[in-house]
C-alpha positions in Angstrom: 191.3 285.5 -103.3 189.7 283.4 -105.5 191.2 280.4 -104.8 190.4 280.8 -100.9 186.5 281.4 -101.8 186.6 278.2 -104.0 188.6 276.2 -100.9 185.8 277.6 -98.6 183.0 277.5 -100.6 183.6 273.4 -100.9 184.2 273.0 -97.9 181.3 274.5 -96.5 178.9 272.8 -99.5 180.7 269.2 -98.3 180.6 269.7 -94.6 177.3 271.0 -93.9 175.6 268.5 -96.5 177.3 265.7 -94.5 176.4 265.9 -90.9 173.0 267.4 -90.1 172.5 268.4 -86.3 170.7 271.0 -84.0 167.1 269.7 -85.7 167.8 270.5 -89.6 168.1 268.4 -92.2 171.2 267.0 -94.1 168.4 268.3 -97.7 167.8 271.4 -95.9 171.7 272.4 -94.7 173.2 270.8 -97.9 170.6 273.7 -99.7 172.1 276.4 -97.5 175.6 275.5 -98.2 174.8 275.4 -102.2 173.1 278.9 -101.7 176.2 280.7 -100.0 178.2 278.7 -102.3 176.2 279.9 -105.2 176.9 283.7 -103.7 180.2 283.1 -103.6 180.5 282.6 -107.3 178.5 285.7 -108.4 181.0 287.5 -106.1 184.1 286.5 -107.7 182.4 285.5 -111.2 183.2 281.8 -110.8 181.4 278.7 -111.7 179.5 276.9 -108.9 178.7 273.1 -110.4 178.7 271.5 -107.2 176.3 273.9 -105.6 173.9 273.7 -108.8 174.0 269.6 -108.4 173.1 269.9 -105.1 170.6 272.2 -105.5 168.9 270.0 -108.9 169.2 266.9 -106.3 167.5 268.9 -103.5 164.7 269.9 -105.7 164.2 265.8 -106.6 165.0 265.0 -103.0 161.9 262.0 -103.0 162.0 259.0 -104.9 159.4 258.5 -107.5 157.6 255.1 -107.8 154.0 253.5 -108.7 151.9 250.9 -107.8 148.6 249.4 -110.2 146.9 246.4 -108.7 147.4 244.0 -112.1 151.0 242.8 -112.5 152.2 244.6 -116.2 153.9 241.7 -117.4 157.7 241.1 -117.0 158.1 243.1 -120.7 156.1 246.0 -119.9 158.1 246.7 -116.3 161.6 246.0 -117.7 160.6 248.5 -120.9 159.2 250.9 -118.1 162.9 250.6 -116.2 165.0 251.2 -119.5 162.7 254.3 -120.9 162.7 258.1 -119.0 160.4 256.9 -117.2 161.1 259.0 -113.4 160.3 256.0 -111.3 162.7 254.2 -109.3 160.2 251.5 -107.3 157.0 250.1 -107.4 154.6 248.6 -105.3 154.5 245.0 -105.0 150.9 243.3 -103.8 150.9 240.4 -101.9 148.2 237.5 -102.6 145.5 238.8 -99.6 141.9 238.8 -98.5 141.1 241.9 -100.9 143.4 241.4 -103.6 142.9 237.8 -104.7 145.1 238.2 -107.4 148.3 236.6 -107.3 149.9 238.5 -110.5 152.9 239.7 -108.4 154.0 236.4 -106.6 157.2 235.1 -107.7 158.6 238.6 -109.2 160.3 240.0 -106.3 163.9 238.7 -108.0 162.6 239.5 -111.2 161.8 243.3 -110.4 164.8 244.0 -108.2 167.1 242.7 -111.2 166.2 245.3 -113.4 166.8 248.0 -110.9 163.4 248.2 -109.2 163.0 249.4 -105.4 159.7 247.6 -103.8 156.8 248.8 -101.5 155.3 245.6 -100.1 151.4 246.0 -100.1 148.7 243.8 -98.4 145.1 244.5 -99.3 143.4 243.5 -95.5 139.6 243.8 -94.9 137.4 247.2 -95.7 134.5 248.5 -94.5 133.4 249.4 -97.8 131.0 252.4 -96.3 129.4 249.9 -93.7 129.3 249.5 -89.8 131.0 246.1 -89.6 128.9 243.3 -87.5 125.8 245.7 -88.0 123.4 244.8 -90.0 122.0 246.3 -93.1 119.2 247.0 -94.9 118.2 247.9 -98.4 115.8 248.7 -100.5 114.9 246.9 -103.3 112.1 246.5 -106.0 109.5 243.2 -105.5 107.4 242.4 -108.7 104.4 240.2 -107.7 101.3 239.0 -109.5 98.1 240.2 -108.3 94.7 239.1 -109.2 91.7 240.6 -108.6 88.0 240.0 -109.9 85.7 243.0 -112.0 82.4 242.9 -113.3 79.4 241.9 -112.6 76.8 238.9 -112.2 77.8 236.7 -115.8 80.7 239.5 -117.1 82.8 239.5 -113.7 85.9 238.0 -114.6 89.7 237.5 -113.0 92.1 240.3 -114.0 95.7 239.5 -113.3 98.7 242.3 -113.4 102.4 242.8 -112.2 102.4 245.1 -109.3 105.8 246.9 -108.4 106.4 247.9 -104.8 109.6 248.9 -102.9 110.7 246.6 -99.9 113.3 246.5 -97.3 115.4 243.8 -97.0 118.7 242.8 -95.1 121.9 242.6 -97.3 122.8 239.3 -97.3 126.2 238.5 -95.3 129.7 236.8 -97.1 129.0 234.6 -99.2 130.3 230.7 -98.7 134.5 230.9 -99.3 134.6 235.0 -99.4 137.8 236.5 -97.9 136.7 240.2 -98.4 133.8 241.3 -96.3 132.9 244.0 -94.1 132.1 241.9 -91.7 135.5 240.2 -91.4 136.6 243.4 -89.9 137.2 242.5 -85.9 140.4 242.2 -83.9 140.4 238.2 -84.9 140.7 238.7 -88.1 143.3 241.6 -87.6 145.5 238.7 -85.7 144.6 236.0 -88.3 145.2 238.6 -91.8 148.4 239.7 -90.0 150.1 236.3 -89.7 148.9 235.1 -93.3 150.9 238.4 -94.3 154.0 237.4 -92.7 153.6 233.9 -94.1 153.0 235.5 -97.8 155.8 238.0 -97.1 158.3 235.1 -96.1 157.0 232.7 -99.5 158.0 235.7 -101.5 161.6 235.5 -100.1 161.7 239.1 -98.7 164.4 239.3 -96.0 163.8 240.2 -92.7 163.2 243.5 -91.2 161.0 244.0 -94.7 158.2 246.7 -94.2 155.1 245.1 -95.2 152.1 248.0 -95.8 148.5 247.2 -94.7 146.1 248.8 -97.2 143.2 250.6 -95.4 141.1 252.4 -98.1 139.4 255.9 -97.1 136.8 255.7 -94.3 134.5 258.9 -94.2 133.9 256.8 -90.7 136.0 255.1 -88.8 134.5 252.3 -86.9 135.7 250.9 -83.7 135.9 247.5 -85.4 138.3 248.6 -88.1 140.5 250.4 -85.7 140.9 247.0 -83.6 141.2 245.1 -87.0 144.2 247.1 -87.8 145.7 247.4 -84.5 145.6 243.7 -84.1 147.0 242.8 -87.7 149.9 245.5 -86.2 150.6 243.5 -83.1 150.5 240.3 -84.7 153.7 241.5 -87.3 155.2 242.7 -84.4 155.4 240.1 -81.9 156.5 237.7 -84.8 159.5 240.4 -85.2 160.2 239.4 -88.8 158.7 241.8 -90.7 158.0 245.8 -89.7 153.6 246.2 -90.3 153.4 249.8 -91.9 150.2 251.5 -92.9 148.8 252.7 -96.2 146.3 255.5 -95.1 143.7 258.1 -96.8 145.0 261.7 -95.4 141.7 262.1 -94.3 142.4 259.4 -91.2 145.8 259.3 -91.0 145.9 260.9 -87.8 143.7 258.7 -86.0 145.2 255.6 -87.6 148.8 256.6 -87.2 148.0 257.3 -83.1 146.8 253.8 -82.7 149.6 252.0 -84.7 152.2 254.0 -82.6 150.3 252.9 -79.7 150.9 249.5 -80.4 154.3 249.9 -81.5 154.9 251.5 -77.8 153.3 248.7 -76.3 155.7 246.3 -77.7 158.4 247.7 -76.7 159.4 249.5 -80.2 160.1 254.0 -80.2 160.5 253.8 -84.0 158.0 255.3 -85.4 155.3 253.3 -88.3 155.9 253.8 -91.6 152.9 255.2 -93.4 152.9 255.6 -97.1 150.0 258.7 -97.3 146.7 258.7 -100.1 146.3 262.8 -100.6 145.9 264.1 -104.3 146.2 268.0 -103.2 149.3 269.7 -103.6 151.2 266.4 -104.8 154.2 266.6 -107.0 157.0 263.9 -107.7 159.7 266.5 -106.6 158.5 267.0 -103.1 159.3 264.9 -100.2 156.8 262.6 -98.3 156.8 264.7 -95.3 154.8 267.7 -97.5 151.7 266.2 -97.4 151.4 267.7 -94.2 151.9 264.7 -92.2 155.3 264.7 -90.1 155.5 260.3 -90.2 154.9 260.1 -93.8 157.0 257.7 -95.5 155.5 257.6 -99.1 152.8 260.2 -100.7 150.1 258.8 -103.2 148.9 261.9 -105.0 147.9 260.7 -108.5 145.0 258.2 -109.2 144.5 255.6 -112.1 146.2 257.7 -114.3 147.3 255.8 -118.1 150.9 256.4 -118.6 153.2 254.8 -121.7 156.5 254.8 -121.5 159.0 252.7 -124.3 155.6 251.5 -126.0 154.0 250.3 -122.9 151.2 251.2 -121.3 148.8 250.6 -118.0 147.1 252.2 -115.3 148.7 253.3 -112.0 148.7 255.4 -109.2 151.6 257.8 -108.4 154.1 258.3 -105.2 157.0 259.8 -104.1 159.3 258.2 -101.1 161.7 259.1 -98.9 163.5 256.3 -99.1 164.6 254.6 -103.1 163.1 250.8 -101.5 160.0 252.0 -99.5 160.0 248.0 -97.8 163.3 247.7 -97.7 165.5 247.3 -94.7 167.9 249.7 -93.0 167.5 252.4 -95.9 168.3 256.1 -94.8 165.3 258.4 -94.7 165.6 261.7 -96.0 163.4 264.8 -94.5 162.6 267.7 -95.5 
């Protein structure tokens, strides 16, 4: 009797964790197999490794990784990858309009030798609280002399004082050679910023089929102009058909943003759906699976913010996701949901 239960019960924990049908999961079968599995034992007071393995995998179903603007340094990541660290990929920031910085070109080879999975990121345009194209005014402090006369007949005299008064004046637009402005943000630009990420994304040597992630920062409002900027930087990866455009997105317009990049992916031809790597601090841990954050297309979850971490003696600021996939940019990687 024993034997049979044993027979049964692995067959039943490798079978059902191996073909997922009928709208469920290969996570969410392979945890209902380890549970009867699991019963099974406490019936005939037998051991039940395989089911507890699955379950401790189930449980860390995601795959941890990080992202911080500044490159560490080829010591600090390669002491990050040998430590406890839980993190098996990190975000990798092209050279673009917003991110200036170019700490992370040439260290694609560099990263994925010591093990790392990547999450391609290009920093586009921001509205940075404003209604791109509109103008804006602000107020700000004049200091002026004034002179006036007192007295009388012989005695009256010039007095001369600083006089304070509070003006409104239009912010001044891009300066001469700026790349980051919130009035860059049109459907130009979104055509323009989307080629120069395929053409950084190709210097970098990432192969084709690479998901390259357009960073759109929160927006308590979402203007028209942004949602044509991103919509035409979308198109413009798309119809080059070398790279897949995903979306990094605040939870707070996902929905919007995520309706409008499908759009464009439908009008192309394409019923895959975007990849969109999720900013949403509530409810985040490293063990849940993208898909918690409460948005079904979620491919990566952001839940922790410039947060100091030192692992094997090394230490910098990053923010903290959790993937579906172990290479969020990566080509024909299985997704797992929940």
């Amino acid at each position: 009797m024993m034997k049979v239960v044993r027979a049964v019960s692995s067959a039943l924990l490798l079978g059902l964790a191996a073909c997922g049908k009928d709208g469920f999961s290969r996570a969410s079968i392979a945890r209902a197999a380890a549970d009867f599995a699991r019963f099974a034992g406490r019936a005939t007071g037998q051991e039940t490794p395989m089911a507890d393995e699955v379950t401790r995998d189930s449980r860390t179903a995601g795959h941890p990784g990080f992202d911080t603007g500044t490159y560490p340094g080829d010591k600090a990541m390669h002491a990050w990858r040998a430590s406890d660290a839980p993190y098996e990929w990190a975000g990798f920031y092209l050279q673009a309009p917003c991110h200036p910085d170019n700490g992370w070109s040439g260290k694609r080879v560099t990263l994925t030798s010591m093990g790392y999975g990547l999450a391609v990121v290009y920093v586009g345009q921001q509205t940075w609280g404003r209604t791109p194209g509109v103008a804006r005014y602000v107020a700000t402090r004049v200091t002026s002399k004034v002179t006036t006369h007192v007295g009388r007949g012989r005695k009256r005299h010039a007095v001369t004082r600083n006089v304070t008064r509070t003006v409104m004046r239009r912010e001044p637009g891009p300066a001469r050679g700026a790349t980051c402005h919130s009035d860059f943000v049109t459907a130009a630009r979104g055509a323009r910023d989307g080629l120069d990420a395929i053409a950084k994304a190709r210097a970098e040597g990432f192969p084709l089929g690479t998901t390259i992630f357009l960073d759109l920062e929160r927006m308590d409002v979402l203007p028209h102009a942004m949602r044509e900027y991103y919509m035409a930087w979308t198109r413009a990866v798309l119809m080059d058909a070398r790279f897949r455009p995903g979306i990094y997105a605040h939870t707070f317009n996902a929905n919007t943003v995520y309706s409008d990049v499908k759009s464009v992916y439908l009008e192309v031809g394409r019923n895959d759906d975007p990849p969109f790597w999720i900013a949403k601090s509530r409810g985040f841990d490293i063990t849940k699976l993208p898909s918690e954050v409460g948005h079904a297309f979620a491919a990566v979850w952001q839940g922790v913010l410039d947060v100091e971490q030192t692992w094997n003696g090394h230490k910098f600021p990053i923010d903290v996701n959790v993937s579906s996939v172990r290479s969020p940019s990566m080509p024909n990687t299985p997704v797992i949901t929940d």
